[in-house]
C-alpha positions in Angstrom: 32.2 36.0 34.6 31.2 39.1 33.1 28.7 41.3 34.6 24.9 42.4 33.0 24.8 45.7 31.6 22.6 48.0 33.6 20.9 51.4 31.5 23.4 53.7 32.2 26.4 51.1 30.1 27.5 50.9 33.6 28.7 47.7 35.3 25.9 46.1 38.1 27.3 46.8 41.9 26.4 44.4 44.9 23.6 45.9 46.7 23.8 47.0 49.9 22.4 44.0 51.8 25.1 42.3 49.5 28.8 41.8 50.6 30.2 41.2 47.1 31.5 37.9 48.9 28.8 35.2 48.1 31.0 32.5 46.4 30.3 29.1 49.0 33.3 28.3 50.8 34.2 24.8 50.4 32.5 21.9 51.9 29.2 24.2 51.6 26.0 23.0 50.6 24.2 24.6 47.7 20.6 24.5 48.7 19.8 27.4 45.6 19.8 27.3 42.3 21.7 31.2 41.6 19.6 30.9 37.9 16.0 30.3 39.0 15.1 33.8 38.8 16.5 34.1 35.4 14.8 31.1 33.8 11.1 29.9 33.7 11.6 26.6 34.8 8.2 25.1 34.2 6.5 22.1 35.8 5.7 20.8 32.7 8.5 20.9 30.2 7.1 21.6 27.0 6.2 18.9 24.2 8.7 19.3 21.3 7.5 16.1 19.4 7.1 16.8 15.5 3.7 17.7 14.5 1.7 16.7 11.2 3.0 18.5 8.4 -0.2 20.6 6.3 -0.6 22.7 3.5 0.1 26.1 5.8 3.6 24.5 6.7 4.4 24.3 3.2 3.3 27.6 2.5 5.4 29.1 5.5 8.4 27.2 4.2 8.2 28.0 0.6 7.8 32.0 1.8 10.8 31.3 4.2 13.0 29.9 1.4 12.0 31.8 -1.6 12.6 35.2 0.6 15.8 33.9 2.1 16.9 32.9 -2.0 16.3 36.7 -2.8 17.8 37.8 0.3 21.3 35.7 -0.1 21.5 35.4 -3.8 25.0 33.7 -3.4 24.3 31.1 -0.3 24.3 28.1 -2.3 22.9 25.8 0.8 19.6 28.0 0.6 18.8 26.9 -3.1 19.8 23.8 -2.2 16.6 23.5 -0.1 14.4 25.5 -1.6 15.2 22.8 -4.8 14.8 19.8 -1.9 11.5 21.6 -0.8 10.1 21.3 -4.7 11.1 17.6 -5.0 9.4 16.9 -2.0 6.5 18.0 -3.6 7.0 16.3 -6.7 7.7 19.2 -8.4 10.8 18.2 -10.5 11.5 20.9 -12.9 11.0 23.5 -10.3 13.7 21.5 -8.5 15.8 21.6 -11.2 15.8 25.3 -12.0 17.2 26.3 -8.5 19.5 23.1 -8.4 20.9 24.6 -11.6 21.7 27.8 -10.0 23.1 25.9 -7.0 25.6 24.0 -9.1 27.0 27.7 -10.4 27.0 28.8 -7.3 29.1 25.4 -5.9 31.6 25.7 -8.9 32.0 29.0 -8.5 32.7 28.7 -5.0 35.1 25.4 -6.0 37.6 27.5 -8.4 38.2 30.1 -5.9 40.3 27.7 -3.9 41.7 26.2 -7.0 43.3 22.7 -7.2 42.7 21.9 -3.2 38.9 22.9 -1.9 38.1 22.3 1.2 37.2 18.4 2.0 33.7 19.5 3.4 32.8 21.5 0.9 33.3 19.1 -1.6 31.3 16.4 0.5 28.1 19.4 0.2 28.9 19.2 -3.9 28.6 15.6 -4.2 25.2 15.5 -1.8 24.1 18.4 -4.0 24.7 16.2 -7.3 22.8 13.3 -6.3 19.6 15.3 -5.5 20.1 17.3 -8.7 20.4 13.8 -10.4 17.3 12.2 -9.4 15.2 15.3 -9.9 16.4 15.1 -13.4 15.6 11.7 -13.9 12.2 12.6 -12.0 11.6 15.0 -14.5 12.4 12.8 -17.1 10.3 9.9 -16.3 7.2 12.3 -16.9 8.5 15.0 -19.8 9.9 12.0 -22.0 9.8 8.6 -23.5 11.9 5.7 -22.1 13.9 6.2 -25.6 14.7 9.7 -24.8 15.5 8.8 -21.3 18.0 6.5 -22.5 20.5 9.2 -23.6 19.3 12.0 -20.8 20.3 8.6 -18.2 24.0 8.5 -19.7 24.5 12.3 -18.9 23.2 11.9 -15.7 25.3 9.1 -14.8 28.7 11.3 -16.3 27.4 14.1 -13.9 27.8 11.7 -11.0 30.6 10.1 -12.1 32.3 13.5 -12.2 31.8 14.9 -9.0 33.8 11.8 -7.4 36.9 13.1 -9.5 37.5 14.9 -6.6 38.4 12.1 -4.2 35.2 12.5 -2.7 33.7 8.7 -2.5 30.6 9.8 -1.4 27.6 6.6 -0.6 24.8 9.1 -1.3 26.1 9.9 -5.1 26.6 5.8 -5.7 23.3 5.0 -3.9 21.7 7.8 -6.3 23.4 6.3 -9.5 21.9 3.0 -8.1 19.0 3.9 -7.8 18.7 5.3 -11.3 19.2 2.1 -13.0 17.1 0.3 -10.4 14.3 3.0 -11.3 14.4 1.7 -15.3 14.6 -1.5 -14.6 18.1 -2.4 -14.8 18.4 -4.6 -11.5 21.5 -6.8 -12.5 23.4 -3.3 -12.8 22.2 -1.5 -10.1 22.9 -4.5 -7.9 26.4 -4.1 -9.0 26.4 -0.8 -7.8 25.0 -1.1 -4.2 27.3 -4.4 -4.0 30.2 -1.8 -4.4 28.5 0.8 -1.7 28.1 -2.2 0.6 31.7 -2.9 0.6 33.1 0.5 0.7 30.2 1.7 3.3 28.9 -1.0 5.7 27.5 0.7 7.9 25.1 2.8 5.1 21.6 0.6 5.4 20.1 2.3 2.6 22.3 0.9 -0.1 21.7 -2.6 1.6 17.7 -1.8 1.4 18.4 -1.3 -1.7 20.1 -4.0 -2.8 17.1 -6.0 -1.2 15.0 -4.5 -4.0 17.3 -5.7 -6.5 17.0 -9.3 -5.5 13.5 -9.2 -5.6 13.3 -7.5 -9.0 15.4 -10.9 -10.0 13.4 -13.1 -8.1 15.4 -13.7 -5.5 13.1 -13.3 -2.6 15.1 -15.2 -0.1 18.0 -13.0 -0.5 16.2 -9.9 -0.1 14.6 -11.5 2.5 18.0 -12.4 4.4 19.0 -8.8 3.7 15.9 -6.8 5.4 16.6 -9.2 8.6 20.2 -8.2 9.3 19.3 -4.6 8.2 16.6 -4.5 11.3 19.0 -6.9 13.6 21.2 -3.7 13.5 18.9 -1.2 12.9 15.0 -1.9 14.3 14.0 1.8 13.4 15.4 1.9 9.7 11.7 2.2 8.1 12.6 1.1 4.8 13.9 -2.3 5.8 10.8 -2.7 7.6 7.9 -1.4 5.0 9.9 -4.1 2.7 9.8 -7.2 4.9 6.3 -6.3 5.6 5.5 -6.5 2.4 7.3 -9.5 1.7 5.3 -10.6 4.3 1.7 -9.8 2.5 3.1 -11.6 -0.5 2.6 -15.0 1.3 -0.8 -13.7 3.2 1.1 -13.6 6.7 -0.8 -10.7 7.4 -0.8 -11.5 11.1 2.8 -11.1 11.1 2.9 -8.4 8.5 0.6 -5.7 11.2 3.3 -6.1 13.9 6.5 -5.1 11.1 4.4 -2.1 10.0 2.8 -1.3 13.7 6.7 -1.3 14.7 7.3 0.9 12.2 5.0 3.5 12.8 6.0 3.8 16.7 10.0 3.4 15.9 9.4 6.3 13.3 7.1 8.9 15.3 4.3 11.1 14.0 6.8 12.5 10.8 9.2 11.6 8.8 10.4 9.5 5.4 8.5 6.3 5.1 5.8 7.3 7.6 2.9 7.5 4.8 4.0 4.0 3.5 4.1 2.1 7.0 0.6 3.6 7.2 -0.5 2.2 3.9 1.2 -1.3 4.8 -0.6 -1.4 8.2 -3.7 -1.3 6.3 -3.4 -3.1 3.7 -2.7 -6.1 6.2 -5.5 -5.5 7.9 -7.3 -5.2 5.1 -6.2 -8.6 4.2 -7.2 -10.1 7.6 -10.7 -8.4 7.0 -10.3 -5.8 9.7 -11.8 -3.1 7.7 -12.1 -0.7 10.4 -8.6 -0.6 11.6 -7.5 -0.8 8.2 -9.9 2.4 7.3 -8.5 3.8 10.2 -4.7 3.1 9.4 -5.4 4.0 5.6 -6.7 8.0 6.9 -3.2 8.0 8.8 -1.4 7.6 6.0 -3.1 10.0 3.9 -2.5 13.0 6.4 1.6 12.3 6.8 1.9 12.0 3.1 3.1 14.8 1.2 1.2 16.6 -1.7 2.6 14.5 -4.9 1.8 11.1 -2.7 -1.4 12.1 -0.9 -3.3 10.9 -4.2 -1.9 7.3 -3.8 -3.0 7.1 -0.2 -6.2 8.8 -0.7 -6.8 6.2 -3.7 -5.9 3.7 -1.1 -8.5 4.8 1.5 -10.8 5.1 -1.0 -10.5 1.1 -1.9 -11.0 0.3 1.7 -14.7 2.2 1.6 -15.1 -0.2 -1.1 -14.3 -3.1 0.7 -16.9 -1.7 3.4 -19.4 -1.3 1.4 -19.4 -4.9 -0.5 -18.8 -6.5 2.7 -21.8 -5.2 4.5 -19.5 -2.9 7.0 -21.1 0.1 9.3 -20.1 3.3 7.9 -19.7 6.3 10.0 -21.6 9.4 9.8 -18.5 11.5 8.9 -17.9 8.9 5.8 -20.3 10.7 3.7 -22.0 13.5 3.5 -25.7 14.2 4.3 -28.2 14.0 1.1 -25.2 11.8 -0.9 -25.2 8.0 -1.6 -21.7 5.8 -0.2 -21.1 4.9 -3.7 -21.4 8.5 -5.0 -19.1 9.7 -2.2 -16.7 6.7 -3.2 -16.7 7.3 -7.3 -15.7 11.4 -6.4 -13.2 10.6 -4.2 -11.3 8.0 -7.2 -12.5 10.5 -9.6 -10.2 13.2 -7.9 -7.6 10.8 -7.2 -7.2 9.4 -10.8 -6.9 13.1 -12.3 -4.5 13.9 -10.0 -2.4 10.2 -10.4 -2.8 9.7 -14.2 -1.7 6.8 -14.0 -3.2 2.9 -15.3 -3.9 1.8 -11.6 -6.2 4.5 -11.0 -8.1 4.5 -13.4 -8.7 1.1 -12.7 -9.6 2.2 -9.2 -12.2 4.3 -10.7 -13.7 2.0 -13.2 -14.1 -0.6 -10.6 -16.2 2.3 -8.4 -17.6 2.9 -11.2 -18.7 -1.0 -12.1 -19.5 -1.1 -8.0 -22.0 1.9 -7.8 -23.6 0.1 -11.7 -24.0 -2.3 -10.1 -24.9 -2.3 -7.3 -27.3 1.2 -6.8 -30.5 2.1 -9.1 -28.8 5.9 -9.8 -28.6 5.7 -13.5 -31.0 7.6 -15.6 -31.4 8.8 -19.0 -28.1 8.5 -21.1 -26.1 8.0 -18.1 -24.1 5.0 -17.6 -22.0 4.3 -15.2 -21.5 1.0 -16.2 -20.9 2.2 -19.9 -18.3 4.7 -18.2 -16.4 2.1 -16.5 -15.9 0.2 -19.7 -14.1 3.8 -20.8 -11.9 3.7 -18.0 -11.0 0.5 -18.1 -10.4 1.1 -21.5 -7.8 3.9 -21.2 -5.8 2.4 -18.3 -5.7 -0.8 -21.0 -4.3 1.7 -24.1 -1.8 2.9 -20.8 -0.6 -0.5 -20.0 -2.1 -3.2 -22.2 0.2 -5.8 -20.1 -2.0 -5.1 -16.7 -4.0 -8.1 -16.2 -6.4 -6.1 -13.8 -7.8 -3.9 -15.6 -8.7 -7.3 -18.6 -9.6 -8.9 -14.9 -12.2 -6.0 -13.9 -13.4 -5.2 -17.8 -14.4 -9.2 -17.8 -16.3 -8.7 -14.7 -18.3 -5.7 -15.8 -19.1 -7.9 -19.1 -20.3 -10.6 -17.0 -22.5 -8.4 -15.1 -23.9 -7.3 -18.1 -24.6 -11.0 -20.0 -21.7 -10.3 -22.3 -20.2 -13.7 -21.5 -18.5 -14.6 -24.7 -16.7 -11.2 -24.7 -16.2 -11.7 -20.8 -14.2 -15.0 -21.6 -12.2 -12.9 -23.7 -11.0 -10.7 -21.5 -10.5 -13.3 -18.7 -8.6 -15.0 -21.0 -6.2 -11.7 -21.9 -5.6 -11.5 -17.9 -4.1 -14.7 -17.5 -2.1 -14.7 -20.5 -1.1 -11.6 -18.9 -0.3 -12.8 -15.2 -0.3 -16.3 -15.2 -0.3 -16.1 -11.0 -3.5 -14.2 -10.9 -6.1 -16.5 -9.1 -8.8 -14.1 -9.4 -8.6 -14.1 -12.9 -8.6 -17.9 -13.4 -11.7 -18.1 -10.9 -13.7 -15.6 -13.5 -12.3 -17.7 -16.6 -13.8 -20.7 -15.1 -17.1 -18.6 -14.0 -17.4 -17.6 -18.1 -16.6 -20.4 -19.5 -19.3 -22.5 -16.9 -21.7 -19.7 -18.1 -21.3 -20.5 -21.8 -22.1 -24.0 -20.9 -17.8 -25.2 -22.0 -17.7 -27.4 -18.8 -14.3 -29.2 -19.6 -12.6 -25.8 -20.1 -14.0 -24.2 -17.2 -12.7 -27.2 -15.0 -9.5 -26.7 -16.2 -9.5 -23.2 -15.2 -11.1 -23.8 -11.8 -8.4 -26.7 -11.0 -5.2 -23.9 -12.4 -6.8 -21.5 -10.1 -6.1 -23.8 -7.1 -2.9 -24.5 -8.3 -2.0 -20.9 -8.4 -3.7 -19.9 -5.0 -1.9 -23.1 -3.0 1.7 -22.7 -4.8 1.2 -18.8 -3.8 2.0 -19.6 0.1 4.1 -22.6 1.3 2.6 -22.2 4.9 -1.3 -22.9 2.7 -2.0 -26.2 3.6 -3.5 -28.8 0.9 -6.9 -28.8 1.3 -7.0 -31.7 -1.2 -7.5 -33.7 1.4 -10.2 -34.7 3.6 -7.7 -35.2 6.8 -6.5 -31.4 6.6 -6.5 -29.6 9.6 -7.4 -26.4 8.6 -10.2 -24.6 10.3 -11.4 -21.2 10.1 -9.5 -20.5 13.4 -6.4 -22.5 12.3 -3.1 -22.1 11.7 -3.6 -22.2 8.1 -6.1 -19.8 8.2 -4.2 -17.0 10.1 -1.3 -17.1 8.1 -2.7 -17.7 4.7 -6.1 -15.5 5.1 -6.6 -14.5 1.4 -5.3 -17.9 -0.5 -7.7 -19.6 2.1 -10.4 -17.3 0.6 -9.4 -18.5 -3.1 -9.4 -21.4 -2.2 -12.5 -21.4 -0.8 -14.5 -19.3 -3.3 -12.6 -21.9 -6.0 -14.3 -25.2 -4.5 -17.6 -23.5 -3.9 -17.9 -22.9 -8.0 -16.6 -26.2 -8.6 -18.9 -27.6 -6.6 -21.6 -25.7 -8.5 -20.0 -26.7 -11.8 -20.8 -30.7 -11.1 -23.9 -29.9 -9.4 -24.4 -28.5 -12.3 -23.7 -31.1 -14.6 -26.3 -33.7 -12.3 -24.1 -36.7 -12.4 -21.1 -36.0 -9.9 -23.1 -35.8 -7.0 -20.0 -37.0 -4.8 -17.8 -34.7 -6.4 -19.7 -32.2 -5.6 -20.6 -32.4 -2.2 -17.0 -32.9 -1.5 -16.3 -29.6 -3.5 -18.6 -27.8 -1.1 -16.9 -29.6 1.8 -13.8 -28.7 1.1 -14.9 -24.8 0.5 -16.4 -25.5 4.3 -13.3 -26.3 5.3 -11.0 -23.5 3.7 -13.3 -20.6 4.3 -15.3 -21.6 7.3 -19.2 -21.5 7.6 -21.0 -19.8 4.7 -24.6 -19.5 3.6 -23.9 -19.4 -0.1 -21.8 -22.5 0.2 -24.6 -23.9 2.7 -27.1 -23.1 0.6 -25.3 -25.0 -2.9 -24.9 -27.5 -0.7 -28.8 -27.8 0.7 -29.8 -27.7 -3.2 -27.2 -30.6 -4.4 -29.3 -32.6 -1.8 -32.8 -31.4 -3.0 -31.7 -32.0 -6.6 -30.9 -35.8 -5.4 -33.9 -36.2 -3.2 -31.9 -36.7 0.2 -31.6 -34.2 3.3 -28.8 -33.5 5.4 -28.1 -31.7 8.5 -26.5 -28.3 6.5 -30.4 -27.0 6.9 -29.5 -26.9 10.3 -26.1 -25.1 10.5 -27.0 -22.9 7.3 -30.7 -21.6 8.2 -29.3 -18.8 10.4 -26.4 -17.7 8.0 -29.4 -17.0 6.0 -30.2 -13.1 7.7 -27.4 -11.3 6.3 -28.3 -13.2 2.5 -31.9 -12.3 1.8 -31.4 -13.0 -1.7 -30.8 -16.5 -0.3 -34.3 -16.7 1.4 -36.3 -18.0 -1.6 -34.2 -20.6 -2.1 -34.6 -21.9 1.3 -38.5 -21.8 1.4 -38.6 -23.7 -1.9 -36.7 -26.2 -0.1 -38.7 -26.5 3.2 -41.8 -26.6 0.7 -40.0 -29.7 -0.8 -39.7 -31.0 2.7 -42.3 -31.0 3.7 -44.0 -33.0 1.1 -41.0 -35.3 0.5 -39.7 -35.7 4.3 -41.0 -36.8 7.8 -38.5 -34.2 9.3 -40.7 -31.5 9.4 -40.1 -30.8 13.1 -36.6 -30.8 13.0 -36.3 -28.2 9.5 -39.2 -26.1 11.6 -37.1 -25.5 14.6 -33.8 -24.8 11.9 -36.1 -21.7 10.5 -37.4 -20.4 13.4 -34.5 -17.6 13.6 -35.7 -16.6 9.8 
């Protein structure tokens, strides 16, 4: 081995204590380590573990990339990145410009080696094309119409099509090209495609995840299902295949089930990387749908810090609709929630008002009209000309002349009219959401509400009766809670795995019981309405307290005084009701004892 240089450029002698001879004879036992003076060999190795990307990492890359472009004006692979760096951003035609000076670069560097470049090199040209492909389409989508995308998409599929002429069969540049038509909606061809990629590459899971999302986009869920479990039998860590399942998963309220897919995902996947953000926003949103508020707050903030800039908007939209959820439900709010001096629901409408300027897009401003209809509503801030109810009508409004076809913005505009006493224009616009998703429960439960309001029984019984339909077709695992012998409890089975159609069903019954009620001679009917919203939801004061004045209104009593009385502390609004009826009672019953002990808690 060669010797350290000393400061005179001379080779290091043995000392004197040395005798140049150290090398252990054979059978010796090293009991040193001859490098433990050279290296720091700390206790406690050092953590390497990826930390959370922020804006100061971005602003140290984009220095470290735009100076190393300048520096190496001909090293292709550095505006490669620097153009990878801007799509990951979401900014597309900044992406595009040093892509465009990467492909000179890559063709000039093709034709110096004539007809036979180098095999890697054109392996880096046909990754390079299918970036520069779907930043191209990325900028289409927002510079132009789908008309003009139309032709723009048949150039960028010629410009991957080309750089296989090479003999470079490349998945990325087919998986791209896939994508693309996936992307505008053309699932029958871009399931061609990835059919192709899964045949010529079968061990490349990302054209399989893929082809997942094609048979779902044809309604072929149990396919795609089949598809996402042999992608994670081979592959438990591949964070596509399990954001997918889990949602798959939500669609048929397994929520239970749906929090271990995306909990696995965020420990398979670590602090960083792609599809991070999105396992954090599914975790949430299950818990969400199990009405575990808190840890869905909690995994909703997650997701917002890993997200990049361009997607930080739809996660902080999303944390945002969890606050709501808190405050509607009655949930404690931490200090840091708001700030000191400021209302929840003013806190809540800045946060979707910075969210829907950045997004643009129909959801939020749907998002933002419902804060909007929310802090109406439910808060006394309104003054002079201000409205905010008048303002979420505008947003609604806008994300309607966006997307006319999105049922909930009709869904949310029909609520706010409702709220207001506008019921003839709120059946209208329940009416436009289901015409517009026929599946939509909550918008058949509103139809019914409207139509019961304006006094049309028959049609808002045949609205109440489709909403059932719709809520029990929406999960095979729901059971019937037609009838009386069901199982289901609000501990059950039934209940875990079909949380929110449980709800539906629930809310469904209760205003069906209150239609017959209602009506005065379906007495039987209705008490087996309430019943069954008992038995789908579990114990509730509202439905406790229909069914306490369906006896009153019938001159009997029944034991629901009893259970319901101390539901009664978290419904105050509910109070009144219930001393009318113990008034009643008292003059009308000899149970006066027994309904005195049932409001002793109140």
């Amino acid at each position: 081995d060669e010797q350290l240089d000393d400061s005179d450029g001379e080779q290091a002698q043995p000392s004197d204590e040395e005798d140049g001879n150290d090398e252990p004879l054979e059978g010796d036992l090293v009991e040193t380590n001859p490098y433990e003076n050279m290296v720091d060999l700390s206790a406690d190795p050092p953590d390497y573990s990826p930390t959370s990307w922020s804006e100061n990492h971005e602003k140290l890359l984009r220095s470290a990339l735009g100076g190393a472009c300048k520096r190496l004006p001909n090293n292709a692979e550095a505006h490669f990145n620097r153009g990878l760096m801007h799509m990951r951003m979401g900014r597309a035609d900044q992406a595009l410009k040093a892509f465009d000076y990467c492909r000179a670069l890559y063709k000039k560097r093709i034709e110096q080696y004539g007809g036979n470049p180098p095999q890697v090199l054109l392996e880096r040209y046909a990754t390079f094309i299918s970036h520069s492909a779907q930043a191209a389409h990325m900028a289409a989508r927002s510079n132009m119409t789908a008309d003009e995308r139309a032709l723009h998409l048949e150039d960028l599929q010629n410009d991957l099509l080309g750089s296989t002429q090479h003999g470079v069969n490349h998945p990325d540049v087919w998986n791209a090209l896939g994508l693309i038509h996936l992307t505008e909606g053309a699932c029958e061809g871009a399931k061609e495609i990835f059919e192709a990629v899964e045949v010529s590459f079968p061990d490349y899971l990302d054209a399989q995840n893929n082809l997942a999302l094609c048979d779902l986009g044809l309604g072929k869920e149990q396919e795609a299902t089949l598809r996402l479990q042999e992608i994670l039998l081979r592959d438990k860590s591949h964070i596509e295949a399990l954001c997918n399942y889990g949602v798959i998963l939500m669609r048929h309220d397994h929520f239970e089930h749906a929090v271990r897919i995306f909990e696995d995902a965020t420990q398979e996947c670590g602090k960083e990387g792609r599809g991070v953000p999105f396992a954090w926003a599914g975790l949430a949103v299950a818990h969400a749908g199990m009405g575990n508020f808190e840890e869905a707050d909690a995994a909703a903030k997650e997701a917002e810090k890993t997200a990049n800039g361009p997607e930080r908007a739809n996660f902080s939209a999303l944390q945002t609709s969890i606050f709501v959820r808190k405050l509607t439900t009655g949930s404690p709010l931490s200090i840091g929630e708001f700030d000191e001096g400021k209302s929840p629901f003013e806190v809540l409408t800045h946060r979707m008002r910075t969210a829907s300027r950045e997004l643009a897009t129909p959801i939020a401003l749907v998002a933002l009209g419902n804060a909007l209809r929310l802090r109406h509503e439910y808060t006394s801030e309104e003054s002079g000309n201000r409205s905010f109810g008048a303002e979420a009508a505008e947003r609604f409004v806008e994300a309607l002349e966006k997307d006319g076809t999105d049922a909930a913005a009709w869904t949310q505009l029909g609520l706010l009219q409702m709220g207001s006493g506008e019921y003839a224009s709120a059946r209208d616009f329940n009416v436009q959401a289901c015409v517009r998703e026929d599946n939509l429960v909550s918008a058949w439960n509103n139809l019914g509400v409207t139509f019961q309001l304006v006094n049309n029984y028959a049609s808002a019984e045949k609205a109440y009766s489709k909403g059932l339909s719709v809520a029990l077709d929406s999960n095979p695992d729901l059971p019937n809670t037609e009838t009386e012998d069901s199982d289901v409890d609000k501990g059950g089975e039934g209940a875990e795995l079909g949380a929110l159609s449980l709800l539906a069903t629930a809310c469904i019954w209760n205003n069906l019981g209150n239609l017959w009620r209602q009506q005065g001679d379906r007495f039987e009917e209705a008490q087996g309405a309430y019943n069954k919203s008992l038995l789908a939801g579990g114990d509730s004061a509202v439905v406790f307290n229909n069914l306490a004045l369906l006896y009153i209104s019938a001159g009997e009593y029944s034991q629901y005084f009893s259970h319901g009385a101390p539901l009664l502390i978290d419904f105050p609004h509910l109070q009144g009701d219930w001393r009318r009826q113990r008034k009643w009672l008292k003059k009308h019953s000899r149970l006066t004892r027994t309904l005195s002990a049932a409001f002793r808690t109140n």
